[in-house]
NUVEXFI-833162 format. One record per residue (C-alpha): residue in three letters; chain; x, y, z. Coordinates in nm, 3 decimals, decimal comma. Example, Ala and Ser with C-alpha at 12.3 -4.5 7.8 and 13.67 -1.06 7.14 Angstrom:
residues 2
<nudo residuo="Ala" cadena="A" u="1,230" v="-0,450" w="0,780"/>
<nudo residuo="Ser" cadena="A" u="1,367" v="-0,106" w="0,714"/>
end
This chain:
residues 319
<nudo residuo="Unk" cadena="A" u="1,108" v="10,008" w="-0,973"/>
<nudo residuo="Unk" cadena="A" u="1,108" v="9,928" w="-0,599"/>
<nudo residuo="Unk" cadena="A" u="1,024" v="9,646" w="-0,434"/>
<nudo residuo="Unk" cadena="A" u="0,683" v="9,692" w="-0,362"/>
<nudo residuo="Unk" cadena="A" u="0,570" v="9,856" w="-0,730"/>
<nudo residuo="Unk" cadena="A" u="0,710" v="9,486" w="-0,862"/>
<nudo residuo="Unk" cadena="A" u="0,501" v="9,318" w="-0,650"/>
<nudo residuo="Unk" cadena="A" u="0,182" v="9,511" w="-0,783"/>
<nudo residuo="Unk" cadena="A" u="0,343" v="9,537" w="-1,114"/>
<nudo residuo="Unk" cadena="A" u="0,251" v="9,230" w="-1,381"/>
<nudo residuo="Unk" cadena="A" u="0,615" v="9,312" w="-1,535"/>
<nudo residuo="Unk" cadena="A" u="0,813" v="9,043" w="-1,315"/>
<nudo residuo="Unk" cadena="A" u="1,194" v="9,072" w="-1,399"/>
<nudo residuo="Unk" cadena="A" u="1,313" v="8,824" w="-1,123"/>
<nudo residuo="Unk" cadena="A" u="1,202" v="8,559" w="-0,896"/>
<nudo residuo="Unk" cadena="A" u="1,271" v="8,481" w="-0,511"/>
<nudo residuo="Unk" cadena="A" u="1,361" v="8,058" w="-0,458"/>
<nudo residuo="Unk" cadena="A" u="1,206" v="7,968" w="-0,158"/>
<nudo residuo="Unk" cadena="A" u="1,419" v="7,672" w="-0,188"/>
<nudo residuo="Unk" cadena="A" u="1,422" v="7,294" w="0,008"/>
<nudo residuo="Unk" cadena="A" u="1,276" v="7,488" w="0,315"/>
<nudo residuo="Unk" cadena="A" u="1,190" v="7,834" w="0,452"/>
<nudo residuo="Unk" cadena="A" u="1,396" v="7,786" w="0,816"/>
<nudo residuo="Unk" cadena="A" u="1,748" v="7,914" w="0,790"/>
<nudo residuo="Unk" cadena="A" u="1,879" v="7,600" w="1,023"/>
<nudo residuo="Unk" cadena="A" u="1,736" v="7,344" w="0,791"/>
<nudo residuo="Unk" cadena="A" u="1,889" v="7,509" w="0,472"/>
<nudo residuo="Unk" cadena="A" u="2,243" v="7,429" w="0,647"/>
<nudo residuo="Unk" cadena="A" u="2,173" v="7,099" w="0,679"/>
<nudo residuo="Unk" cadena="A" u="2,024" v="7,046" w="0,371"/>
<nudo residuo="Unk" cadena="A" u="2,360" v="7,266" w="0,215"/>
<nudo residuo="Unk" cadena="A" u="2,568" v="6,950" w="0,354"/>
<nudo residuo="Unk" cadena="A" u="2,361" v="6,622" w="0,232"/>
<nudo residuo="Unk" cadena="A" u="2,318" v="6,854" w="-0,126"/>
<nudo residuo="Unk" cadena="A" u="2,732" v="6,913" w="-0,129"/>
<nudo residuo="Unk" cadena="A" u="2,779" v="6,523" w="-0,053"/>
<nudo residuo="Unk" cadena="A" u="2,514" v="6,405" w="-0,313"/>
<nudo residuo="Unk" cadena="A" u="2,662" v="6,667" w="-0,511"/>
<nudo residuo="Unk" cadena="A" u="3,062" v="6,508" w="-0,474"/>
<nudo residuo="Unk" cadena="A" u="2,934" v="6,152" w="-0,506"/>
<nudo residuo="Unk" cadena="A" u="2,753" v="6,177" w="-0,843"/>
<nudo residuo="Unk" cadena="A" u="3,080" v="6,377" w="-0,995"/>
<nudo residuo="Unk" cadena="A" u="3,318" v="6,135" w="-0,803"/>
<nudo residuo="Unk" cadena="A" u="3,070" v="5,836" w="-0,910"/>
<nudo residuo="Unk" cadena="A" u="3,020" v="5,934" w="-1,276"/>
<nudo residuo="Unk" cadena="A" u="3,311" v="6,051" w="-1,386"/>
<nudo residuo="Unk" cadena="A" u="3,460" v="5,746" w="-1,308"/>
<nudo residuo="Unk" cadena="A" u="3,281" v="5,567" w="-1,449"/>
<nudo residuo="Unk" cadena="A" u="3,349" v="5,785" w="-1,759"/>
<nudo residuo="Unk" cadena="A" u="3,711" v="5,701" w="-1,697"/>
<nudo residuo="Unk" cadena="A" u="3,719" v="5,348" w="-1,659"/>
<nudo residuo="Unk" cadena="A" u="3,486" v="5,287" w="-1,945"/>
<nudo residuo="Unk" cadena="A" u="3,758" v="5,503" w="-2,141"/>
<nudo residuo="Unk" cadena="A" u="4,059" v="5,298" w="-2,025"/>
<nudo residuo="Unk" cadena="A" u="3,944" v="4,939" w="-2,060"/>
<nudo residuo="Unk" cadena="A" u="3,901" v="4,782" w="-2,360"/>
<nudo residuo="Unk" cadena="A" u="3,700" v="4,509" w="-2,228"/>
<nudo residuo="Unk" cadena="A" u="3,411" v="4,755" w="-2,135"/>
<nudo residuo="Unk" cadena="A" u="3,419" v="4,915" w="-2,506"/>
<nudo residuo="Unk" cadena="A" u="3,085" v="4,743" w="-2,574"/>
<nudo residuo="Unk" cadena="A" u="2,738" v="4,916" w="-2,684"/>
<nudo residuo="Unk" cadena="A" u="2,608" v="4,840" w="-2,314"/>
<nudo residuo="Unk" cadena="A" u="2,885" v="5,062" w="-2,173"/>
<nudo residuo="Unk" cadena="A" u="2,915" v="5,277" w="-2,466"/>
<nudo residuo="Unk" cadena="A" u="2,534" v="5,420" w="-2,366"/>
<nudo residuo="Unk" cadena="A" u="2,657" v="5,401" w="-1,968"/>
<nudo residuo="Unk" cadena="A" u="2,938" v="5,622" w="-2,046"/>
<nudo residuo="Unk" cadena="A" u="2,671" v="5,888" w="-2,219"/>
<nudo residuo="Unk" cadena="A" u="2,439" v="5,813" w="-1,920"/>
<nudo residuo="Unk" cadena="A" u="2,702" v="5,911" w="-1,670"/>
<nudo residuo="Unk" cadena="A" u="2,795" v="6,226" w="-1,898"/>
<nudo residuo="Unk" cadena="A" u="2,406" v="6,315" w="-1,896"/>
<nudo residuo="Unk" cadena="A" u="2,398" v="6,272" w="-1,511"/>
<nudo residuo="Unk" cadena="A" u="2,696" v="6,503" w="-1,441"/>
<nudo residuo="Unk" cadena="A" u="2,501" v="6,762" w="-1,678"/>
<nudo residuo="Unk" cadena="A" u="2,157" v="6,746" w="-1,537"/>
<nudo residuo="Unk" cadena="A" u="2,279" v="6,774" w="-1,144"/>
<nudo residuo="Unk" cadena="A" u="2,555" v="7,063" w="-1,247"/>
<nudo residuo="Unk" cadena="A" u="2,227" v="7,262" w="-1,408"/>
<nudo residuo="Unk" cadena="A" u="2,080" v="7,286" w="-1,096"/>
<nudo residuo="Unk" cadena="A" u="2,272" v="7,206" w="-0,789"/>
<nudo residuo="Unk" cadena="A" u="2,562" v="7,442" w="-0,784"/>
<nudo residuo="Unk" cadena="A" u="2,275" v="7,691" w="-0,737"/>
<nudo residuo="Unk" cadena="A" u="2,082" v="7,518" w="-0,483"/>
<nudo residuo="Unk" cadena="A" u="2,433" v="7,518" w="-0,290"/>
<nudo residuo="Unk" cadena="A" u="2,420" v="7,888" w="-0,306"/>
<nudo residuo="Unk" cadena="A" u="2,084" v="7,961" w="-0,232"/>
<nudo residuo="Unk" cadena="A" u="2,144" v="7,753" w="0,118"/>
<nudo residuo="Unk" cadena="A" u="2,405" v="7,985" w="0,201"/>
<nudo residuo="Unk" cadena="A" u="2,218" v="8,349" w="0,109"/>
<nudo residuo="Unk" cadena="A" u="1,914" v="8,517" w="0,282"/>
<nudo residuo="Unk" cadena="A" u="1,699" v="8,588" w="-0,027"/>
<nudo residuo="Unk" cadena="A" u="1,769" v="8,364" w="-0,310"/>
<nudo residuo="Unk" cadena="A" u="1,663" v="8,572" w="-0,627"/>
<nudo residuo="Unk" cadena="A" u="1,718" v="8,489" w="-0,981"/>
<nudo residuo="Unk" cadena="A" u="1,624" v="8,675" w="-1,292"/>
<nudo residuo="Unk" cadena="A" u="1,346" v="8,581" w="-1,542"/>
<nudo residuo="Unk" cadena="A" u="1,626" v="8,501" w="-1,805"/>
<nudo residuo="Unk" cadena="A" u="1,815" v="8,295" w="-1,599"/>
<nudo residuo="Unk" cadena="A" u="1,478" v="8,126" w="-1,474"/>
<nudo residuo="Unk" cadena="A" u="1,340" v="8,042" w="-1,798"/>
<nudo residuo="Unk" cadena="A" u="1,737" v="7,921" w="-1,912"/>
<nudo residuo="Unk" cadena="A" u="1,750" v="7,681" w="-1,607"/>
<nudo residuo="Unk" cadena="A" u="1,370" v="7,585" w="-1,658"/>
<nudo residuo="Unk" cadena="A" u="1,424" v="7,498" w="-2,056"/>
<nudo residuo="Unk" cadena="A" u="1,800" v="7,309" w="-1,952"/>
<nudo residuo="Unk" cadena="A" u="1,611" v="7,093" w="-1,708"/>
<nudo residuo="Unk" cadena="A" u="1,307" v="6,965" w="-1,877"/>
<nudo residuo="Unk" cadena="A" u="1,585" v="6,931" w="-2,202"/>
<nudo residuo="Unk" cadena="A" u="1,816" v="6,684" w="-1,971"/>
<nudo residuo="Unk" cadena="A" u="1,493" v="6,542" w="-1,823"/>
<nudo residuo="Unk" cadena="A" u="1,352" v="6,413" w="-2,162"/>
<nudo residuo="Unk" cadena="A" u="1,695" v="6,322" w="-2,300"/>
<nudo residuo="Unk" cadena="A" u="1,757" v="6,096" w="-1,995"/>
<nudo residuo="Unk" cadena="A" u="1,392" v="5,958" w="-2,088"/>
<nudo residuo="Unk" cadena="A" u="1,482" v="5,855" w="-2,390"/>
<nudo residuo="Unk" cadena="A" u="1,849" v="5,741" w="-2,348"/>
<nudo residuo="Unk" cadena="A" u="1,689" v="5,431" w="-2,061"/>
<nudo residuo="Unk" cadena="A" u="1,463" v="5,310" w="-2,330"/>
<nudo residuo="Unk" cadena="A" u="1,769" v="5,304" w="-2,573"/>
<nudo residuo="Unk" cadena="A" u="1,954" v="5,101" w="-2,297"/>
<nudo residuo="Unk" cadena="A" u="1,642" v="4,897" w="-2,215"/>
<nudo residuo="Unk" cadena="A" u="1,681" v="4,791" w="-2,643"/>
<nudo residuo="Unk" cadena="A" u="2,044" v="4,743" w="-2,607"/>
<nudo residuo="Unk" cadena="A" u="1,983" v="4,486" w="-2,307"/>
<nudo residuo="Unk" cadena="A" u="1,677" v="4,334" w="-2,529"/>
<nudo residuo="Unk" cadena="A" u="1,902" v="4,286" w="-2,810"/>
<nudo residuo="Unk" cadena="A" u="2,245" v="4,121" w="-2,615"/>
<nudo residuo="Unk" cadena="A" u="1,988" v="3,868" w="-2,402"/>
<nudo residuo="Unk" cadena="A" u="1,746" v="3,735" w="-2,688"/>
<nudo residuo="Unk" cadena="A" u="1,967" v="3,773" w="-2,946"/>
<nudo residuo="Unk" cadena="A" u="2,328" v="3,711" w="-2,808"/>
<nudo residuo="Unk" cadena="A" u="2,525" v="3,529" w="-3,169"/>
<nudo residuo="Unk" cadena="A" u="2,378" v="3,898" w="-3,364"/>
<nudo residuo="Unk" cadena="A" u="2,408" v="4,120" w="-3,089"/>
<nudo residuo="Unk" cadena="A" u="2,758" v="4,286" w="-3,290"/>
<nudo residuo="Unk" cadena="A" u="2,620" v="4,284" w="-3,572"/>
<nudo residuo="Unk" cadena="A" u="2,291" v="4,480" w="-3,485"/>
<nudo residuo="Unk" cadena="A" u="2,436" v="4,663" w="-3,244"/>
<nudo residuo="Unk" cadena="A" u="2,742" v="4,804" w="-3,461"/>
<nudo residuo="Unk" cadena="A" u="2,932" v="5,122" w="-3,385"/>
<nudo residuo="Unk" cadena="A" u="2,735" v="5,339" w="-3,653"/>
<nudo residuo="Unk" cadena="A" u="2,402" v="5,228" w="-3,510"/>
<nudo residuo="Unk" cadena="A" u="2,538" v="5,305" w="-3,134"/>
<nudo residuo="Unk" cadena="A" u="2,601" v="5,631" w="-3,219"/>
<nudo residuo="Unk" cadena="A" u="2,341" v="5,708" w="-3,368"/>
<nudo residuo="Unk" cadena="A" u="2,073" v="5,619" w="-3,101"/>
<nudo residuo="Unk" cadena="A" u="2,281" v="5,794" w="-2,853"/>
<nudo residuo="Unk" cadena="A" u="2,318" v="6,139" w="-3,089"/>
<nudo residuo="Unk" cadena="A" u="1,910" v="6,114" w="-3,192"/>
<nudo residuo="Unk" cadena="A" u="1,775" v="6,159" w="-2,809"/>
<nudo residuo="Unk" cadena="A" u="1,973" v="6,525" w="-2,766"/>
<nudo residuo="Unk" cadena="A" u="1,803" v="6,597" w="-3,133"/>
<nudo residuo="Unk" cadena="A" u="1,489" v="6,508" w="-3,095"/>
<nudo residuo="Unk" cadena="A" u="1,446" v="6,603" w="-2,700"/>
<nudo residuo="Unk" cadena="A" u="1,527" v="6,982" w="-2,797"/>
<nudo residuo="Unk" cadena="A" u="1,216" v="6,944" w="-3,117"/>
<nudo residuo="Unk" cadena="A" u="0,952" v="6,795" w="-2,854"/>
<nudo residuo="Unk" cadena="A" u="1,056" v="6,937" w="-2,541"/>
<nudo residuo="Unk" cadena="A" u="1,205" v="7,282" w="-2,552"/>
<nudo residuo="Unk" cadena="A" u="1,088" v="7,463" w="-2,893"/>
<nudo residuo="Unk" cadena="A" u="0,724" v="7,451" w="-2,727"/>
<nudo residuo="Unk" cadena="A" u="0,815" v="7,601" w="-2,451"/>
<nudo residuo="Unk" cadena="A" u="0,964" v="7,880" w="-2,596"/>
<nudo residuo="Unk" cadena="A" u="0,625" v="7,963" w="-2,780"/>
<nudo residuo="Unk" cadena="A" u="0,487" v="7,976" w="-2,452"/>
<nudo residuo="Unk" cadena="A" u="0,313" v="8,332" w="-2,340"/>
<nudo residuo="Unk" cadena="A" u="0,360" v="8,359" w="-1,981"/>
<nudo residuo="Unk" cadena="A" u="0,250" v="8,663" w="-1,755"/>
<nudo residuo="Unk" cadena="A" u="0,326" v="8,634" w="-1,420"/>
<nudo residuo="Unk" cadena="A" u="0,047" v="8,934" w="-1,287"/>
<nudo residuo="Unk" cadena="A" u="0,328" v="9,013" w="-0,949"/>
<nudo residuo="Unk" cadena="A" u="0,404" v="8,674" w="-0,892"/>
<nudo residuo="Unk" cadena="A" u="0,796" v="8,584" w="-0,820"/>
<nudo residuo="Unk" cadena="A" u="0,823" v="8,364" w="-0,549"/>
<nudo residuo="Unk" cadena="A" u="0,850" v="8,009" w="-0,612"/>
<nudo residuo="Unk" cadena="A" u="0,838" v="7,763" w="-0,352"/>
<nudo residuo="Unk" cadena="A" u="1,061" v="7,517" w="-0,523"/>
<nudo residuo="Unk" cadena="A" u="1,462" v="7,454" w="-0,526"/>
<nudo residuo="Unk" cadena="A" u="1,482" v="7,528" w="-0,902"/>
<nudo residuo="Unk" cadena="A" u="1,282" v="7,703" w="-1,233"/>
<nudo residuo="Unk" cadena="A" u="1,086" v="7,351" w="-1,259"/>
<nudo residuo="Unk" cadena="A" u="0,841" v="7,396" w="-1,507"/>
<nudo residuo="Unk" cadena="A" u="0,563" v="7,316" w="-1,340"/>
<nudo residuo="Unk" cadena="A" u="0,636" v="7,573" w="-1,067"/>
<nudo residuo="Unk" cadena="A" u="0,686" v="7,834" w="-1,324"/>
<nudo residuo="Unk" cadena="A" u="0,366" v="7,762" w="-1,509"/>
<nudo residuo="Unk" cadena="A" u="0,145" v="7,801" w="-1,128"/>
<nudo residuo="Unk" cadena="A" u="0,311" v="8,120" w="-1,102"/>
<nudo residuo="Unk" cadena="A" u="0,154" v="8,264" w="-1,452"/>
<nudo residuo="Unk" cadena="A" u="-0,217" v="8,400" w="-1,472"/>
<nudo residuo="Unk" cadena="A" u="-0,269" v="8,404" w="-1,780"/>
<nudo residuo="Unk" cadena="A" u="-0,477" v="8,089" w="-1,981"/>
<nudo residuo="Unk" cadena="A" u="-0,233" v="7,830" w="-2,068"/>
<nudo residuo="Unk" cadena="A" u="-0,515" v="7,571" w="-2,121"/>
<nudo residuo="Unk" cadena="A" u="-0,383" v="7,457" w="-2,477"/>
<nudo residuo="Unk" cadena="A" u="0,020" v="7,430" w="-2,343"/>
<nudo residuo="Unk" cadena="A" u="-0,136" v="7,205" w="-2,036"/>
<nudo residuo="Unk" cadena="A" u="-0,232" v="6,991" w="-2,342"/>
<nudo residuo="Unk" cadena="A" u="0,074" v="7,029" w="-2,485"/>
<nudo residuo="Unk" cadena="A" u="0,270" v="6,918" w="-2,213"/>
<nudo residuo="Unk" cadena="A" u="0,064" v="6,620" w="-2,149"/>
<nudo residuo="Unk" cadena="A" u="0,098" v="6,521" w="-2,493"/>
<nudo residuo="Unk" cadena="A" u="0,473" v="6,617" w="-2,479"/>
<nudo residuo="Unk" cadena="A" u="0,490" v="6,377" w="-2,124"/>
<nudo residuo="Unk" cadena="A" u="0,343" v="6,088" w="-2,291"/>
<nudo residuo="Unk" cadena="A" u="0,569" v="6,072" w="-2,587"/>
<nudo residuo="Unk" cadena="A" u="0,855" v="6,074" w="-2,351"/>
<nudo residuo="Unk" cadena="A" u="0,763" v="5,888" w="-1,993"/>
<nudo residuo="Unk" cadena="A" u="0,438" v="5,719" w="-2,100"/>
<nudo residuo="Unk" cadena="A" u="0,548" v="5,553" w="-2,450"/>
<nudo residuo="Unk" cadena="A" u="0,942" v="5,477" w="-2,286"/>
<nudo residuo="Unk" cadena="A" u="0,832" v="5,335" w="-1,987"/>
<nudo residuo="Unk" cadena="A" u="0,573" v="5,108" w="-2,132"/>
<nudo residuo="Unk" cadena="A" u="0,844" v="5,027" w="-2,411"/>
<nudo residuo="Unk" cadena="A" u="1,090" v="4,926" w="-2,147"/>
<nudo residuo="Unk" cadena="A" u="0,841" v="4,725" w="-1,947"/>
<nudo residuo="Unk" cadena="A" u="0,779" v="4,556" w="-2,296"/>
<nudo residuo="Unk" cadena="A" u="1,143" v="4,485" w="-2,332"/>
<nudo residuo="Unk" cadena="A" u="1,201" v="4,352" w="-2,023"/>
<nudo residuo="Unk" cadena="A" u="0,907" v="4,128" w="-2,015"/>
<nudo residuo="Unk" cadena="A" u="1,092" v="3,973" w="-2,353"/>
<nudo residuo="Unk" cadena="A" u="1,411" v="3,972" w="-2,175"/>
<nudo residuo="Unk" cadena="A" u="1,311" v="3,791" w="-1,847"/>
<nudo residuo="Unk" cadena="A" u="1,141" v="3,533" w="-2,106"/>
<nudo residuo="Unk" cadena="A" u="1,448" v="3,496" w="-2,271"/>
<nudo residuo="Unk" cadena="A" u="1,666" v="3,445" w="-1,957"/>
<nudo residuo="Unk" cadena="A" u="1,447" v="3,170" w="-1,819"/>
<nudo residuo="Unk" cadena="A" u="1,498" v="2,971" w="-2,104"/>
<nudo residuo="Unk" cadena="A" u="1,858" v="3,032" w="-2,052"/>
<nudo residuo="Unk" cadena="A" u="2,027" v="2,694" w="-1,970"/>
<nudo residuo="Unk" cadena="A" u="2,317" v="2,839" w="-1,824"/>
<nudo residuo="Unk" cadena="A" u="2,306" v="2,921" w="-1,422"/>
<nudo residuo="Unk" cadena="A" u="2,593" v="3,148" w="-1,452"/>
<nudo residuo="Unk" cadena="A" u="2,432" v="3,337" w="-1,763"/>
<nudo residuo="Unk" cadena="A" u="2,094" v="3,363" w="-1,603"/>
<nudo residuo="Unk" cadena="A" u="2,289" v="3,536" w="-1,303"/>
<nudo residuo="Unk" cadena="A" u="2,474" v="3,783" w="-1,499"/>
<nudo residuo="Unk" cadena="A" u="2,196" v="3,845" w="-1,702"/>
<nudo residuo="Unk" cadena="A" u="1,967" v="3,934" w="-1,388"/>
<nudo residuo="Unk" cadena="A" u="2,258" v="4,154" w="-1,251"/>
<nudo residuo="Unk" cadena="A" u="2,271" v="4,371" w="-1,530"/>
<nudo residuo="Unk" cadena="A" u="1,934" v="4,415" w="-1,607"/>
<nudo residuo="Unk" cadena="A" u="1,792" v="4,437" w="-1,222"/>
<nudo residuo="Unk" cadena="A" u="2,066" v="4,732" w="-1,228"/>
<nudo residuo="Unk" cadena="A" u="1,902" v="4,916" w="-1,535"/>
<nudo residuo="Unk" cadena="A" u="1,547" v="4,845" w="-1,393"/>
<nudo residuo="Unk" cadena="A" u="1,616" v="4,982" w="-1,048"/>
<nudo residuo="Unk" cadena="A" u="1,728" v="5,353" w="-1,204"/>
<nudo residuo="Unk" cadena="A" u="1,415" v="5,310" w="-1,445"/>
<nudo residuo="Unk" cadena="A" u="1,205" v="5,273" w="-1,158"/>
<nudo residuo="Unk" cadena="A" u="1,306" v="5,531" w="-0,966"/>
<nudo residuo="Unk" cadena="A" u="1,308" v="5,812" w="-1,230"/>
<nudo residuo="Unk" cadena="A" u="1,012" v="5,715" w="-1,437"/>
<nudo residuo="Unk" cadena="A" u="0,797" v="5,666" w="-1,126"/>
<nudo residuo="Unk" cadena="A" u="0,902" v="6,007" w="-0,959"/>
<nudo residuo="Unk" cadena="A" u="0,848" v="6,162" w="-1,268"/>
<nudo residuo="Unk" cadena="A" u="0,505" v="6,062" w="-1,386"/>
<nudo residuo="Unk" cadena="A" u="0,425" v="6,117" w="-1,060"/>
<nudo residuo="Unk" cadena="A" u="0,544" v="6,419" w="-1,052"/>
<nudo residuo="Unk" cadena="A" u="0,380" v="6,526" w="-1,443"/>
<nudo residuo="Unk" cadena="A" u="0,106" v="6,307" w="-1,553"/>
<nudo residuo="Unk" cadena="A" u="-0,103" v="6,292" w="-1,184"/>
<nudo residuo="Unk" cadena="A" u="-0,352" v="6,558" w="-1,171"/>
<nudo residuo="Unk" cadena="A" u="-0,190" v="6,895" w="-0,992"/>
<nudo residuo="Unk" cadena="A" u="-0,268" v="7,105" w="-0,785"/>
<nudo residuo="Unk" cadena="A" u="-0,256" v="7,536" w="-0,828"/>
<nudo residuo="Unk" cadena="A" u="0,001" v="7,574" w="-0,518"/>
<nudo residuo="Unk" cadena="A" u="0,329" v="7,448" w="-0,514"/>
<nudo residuo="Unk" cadena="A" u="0,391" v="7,170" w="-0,222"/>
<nudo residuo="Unk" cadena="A" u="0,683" v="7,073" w="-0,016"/>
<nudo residuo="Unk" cadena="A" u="0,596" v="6,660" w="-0,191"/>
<nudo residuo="Unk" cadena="A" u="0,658" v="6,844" w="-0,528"/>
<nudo residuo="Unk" cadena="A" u="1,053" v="6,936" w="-0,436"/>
<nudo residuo="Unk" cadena="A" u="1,067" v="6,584" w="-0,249"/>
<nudo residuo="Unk" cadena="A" u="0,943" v="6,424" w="-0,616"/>
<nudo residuo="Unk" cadena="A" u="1,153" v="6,682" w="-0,817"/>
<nudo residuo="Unk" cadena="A" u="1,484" v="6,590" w="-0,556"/>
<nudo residuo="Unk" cadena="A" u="1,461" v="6,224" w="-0,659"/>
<nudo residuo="Unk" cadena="A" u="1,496" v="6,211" w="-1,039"/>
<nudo residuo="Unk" cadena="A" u="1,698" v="6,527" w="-1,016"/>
<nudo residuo="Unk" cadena="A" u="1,962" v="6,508" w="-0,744"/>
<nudo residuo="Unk" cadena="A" u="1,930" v="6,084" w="-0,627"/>
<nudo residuo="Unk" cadena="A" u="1,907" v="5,901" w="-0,935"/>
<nudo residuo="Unk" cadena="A" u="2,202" v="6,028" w="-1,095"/>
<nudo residuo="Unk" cadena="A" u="2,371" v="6,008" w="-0,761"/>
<nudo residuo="Unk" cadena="A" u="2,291" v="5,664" w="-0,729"/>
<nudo residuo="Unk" cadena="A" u="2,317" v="5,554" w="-1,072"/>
<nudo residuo="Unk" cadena="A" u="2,738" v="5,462" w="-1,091"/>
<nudo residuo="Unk" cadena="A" u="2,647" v="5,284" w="-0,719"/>
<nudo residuo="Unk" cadena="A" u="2,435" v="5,094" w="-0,877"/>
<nudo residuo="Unk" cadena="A" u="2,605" v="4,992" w="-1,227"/>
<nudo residuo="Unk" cadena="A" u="2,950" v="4,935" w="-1,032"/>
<nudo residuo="Unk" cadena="A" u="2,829" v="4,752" w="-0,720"/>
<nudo residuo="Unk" cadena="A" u="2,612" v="4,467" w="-0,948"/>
<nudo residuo="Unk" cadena="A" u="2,865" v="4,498" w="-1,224"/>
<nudo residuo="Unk" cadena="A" u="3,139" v="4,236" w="-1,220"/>
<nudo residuo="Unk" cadena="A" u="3,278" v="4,411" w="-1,545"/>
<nudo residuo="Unk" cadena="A" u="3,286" v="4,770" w="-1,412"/>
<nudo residuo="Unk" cadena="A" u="3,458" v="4,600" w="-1,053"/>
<nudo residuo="Unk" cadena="A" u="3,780" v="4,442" w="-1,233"/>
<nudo residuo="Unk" cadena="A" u="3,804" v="4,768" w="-1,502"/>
<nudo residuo="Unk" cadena="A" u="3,849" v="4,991" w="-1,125"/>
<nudo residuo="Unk" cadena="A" u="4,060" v="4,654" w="-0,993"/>
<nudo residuo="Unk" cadena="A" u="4,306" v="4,702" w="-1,295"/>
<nudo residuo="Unk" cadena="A" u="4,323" v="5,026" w="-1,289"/>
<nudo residuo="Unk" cadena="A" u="4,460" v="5,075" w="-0,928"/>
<nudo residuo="Unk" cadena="A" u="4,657" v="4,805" w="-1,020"/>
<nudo residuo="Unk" cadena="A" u="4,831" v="5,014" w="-1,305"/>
<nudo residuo="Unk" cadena="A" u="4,877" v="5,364" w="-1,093"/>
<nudo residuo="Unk" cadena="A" u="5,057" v="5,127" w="-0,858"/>
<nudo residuo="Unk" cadena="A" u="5,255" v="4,943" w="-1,126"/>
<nudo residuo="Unk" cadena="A" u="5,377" v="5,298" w="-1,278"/>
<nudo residuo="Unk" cadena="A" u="5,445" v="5,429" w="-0,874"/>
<nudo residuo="Unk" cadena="A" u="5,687" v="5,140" w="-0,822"/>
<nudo residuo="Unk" cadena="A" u="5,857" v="5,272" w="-1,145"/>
<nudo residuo="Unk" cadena="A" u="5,883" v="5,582" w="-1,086"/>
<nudo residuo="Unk" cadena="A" u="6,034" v="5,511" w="-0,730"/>
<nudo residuo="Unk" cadena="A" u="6,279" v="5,298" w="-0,877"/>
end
């Protein structure tokens, strides 16, 4: 078919990204902040993923789930903005259905894992602050690894497998004006009724940004008890640090995202919806290892050592 007889047609075999904006000057500028967003979260994460490796002193539960954070982070960007990088750079950005509904499934996958791994952390900081003498003991290696394998499980059961009973018919319609196969884009593109999977989702989006959130706001509001009663200056500090770290990303990806799925939407896909969709996407996981290694004493002398031992084996080798 030609052009035209698949824009009548209701059998839609690609789409066109309209992308972060429809003027060829501003997609060059936005190529270069997406590249250096793009550098810092890899930079940022993996070494994160590195130092955590290398140091004994940060083989802990807390950094255990940072590490697997960091790991998630590196995914969720890589899913989408190697594309976006691409799409800057090329006239028409077109992508096929498969492709589409591949990226779209990865993405709200990711999403919900991420969901799901802050409320684990939100537990693990619950657990070391009220109950520091047990906090081994509860939080053993077997137990750590199995909160951090059951969010990957249990995010593909209530995230993806409905979407992949989904009927969609698109009637023509293949432009989206997003950066990415976002679900929510996708699903104003199709004309048929998808009344009951709007209730699906919903449901789906309060088991996993509802029910966390409100579960980390729960745990925190026992934590901050528990560190006032803290006798210790020094503890209450460190305690604050850590936690104000974890809160920060949990603010700024829960609150994008509920804003973005549980506020009432509207048919047409806006330019706020990409602004939304670019913070929990692209910023959080950029500035997540900012924010755990600037506040973090720990993560600071694990990076301090570590120079300190690449300059240790130079000198030998020169000698």
């Amino acid at each position: 078919r030609n052009a035209m007889d698949r824009r009548n047609g209701t059998d839609v075999t690609y789409f066109i990204l309209i992308g972060l904006s429809e003027y060829p000057r501003a997609q060059l500028i936005f190529f270069c902040i997406l590249l250096v967003a793009y550098i810092v979260t890899l930079l940022g994460n993996s070494l994160i993923l590195l130092l955590i490796h290398y140091d004994p002193q940060l083989h802990t539960p807390m950094y255990f789930f940072l590490s697997n954070l960091s790991f998630l982070d590196i995914c969720y960007t890589s899913s989408t903005v190697p594309q976006m990088l691409i799409n800057c750079l090329v006239r028409t950005p077109i992508i096929s259905l498969t492709e589409c509904l591949a990226q779209m499934c990865v993405l709200l996958y990711l999403g919900v894992v991420e969901c799901l791994f802050l409320a684990i952390m939100a537990y693990d900081r619950f657990v070391a602050i009220s109950n520091p003498l047990h906090y081994a003991v509860k939080m053993g290696p077997q137990l750590c690894l199995q909160l951090a394998v059951v969010p990957w499980f249990v995010s593909f059961i209530i995230a993806v497998v409905p979407i992949l009973t989904m009927p969609l018919d698109f009637c023509g319609h293949y432009i989206i004006n997003h950066f990415s196969c976002e679900l929510l884009a996708i699903i104003k593109l199709a004309c048929n009724d998808l009344k009951f999977f709007e209730l699906l989702i919903m449901a789906t989006c309060s088991l996993t940004l509802l029910l966390p959130f409100t579960f980390i706001l729960v745990s925190y509001g026992h934590i901050l008890v528990a560190v006032l009663k803290m006798r210790s200056a020094d503890g209450r500090k460190k305690a604050f640090s850590t936690c104000s770290s974890h809160l920060t990303v949990v603010v700024i990806f829960y609150g994008t995202a509920i804003s973005m799925y549980m506020m009432p939407q509207d048919k047409v896909s806006r330019d706020k919806d990409k602004i939304i969709s670019m913070m929990y996407c692209i910023v959080t996981p950029m500035l997540n290892p900012i924010i755990y290694s600037l506040r973090n004493k720990d993560v600071k002398g694990a990076l301090r050592k570590l120079i300190g031992k690449k300059r240790i084996m130079k000198c030998i080798i020169h000698t």
